[in-house]
N, C-alpha and C positions, 0 to 999 in steps of 0.2 A: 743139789747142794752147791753154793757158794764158794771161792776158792778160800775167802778170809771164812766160810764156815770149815772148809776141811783144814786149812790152819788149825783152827781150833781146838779141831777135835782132834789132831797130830800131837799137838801141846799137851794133850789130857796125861800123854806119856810121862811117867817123873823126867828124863834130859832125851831131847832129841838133840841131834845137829844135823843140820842143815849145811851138805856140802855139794861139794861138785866130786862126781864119782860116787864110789861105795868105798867102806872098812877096807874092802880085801881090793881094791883099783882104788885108788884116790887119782883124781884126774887134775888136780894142781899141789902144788908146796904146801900150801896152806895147809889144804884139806888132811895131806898128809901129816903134817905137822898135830893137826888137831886128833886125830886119828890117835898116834902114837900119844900122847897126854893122856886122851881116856883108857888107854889100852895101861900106861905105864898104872893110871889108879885103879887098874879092875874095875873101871866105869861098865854100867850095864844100861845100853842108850837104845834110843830107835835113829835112825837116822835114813832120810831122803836125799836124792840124787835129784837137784834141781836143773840138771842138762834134764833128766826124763820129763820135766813139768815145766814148760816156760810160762805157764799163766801163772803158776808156784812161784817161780824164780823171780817174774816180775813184781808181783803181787805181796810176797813176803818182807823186800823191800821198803813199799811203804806201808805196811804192816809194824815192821821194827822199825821204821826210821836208822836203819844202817843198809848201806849201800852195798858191803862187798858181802860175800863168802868164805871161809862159811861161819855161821852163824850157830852161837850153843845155847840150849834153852835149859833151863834146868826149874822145877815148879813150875813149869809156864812163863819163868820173865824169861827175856834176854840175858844172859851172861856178856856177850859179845863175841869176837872174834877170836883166830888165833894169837893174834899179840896180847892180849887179857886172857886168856887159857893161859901163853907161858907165863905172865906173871905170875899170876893164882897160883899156877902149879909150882913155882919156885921159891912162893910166899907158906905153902903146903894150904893154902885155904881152899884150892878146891876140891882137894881128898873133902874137906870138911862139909863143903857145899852138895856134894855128891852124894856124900852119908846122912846129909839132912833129909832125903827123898828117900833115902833107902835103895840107892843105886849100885852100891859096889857090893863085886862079887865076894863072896866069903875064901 
């Protein structure tokens, strides 16, 4: 399998994100930042650790055409990164965006 086919099938997920570290280690600001957003919406994501995968890490890149980390998929598009996460989340649209897949927990 391909790494733009394991992308793929990663995205089948309703929101993944794409950070550096895990939920419970985030291994930059960012990541944590992003973390703490889906945690505040009862977001229910998969999410990859792209230090584990550097063919992932490179690869996903030009996949989304966004350069940094970490990156939030929700239905399969890009959302984008953490600065678009706190927007969303301050605008309350990505509680909405979240609920559109059927992501958040009850």
């Amino acid at each position: 399998m391909s790494v733009i086919e394991r992308i793929q099938e990663q995205l089948a997920n309703p929101v993944v994100l794409y950070m550096k570290g895990s939920p419970d280690f985030p291994q930059c600001g960012f990541s944590g930042q992003a973390v703490q957003i889906l945690g505040a919406c009862k977001a229910e994501y998969a999410h990859f650790n792209i230090f584990e995968d550097p063919e992932l890490r490179e690869a996903l890149k030009e996949y989304s055409s966004w350069p940094t980390y970490p990156q939030l998929y929700i239905g399969g598009k890009l959302v984008g990164g953490c600065d678009i996460m706190i927007d969303l989340y301050k605008k309350g649209e990505l509680a909405t965006l979240l609920s559109s897949v059927g992501a958040v927990a009850a």
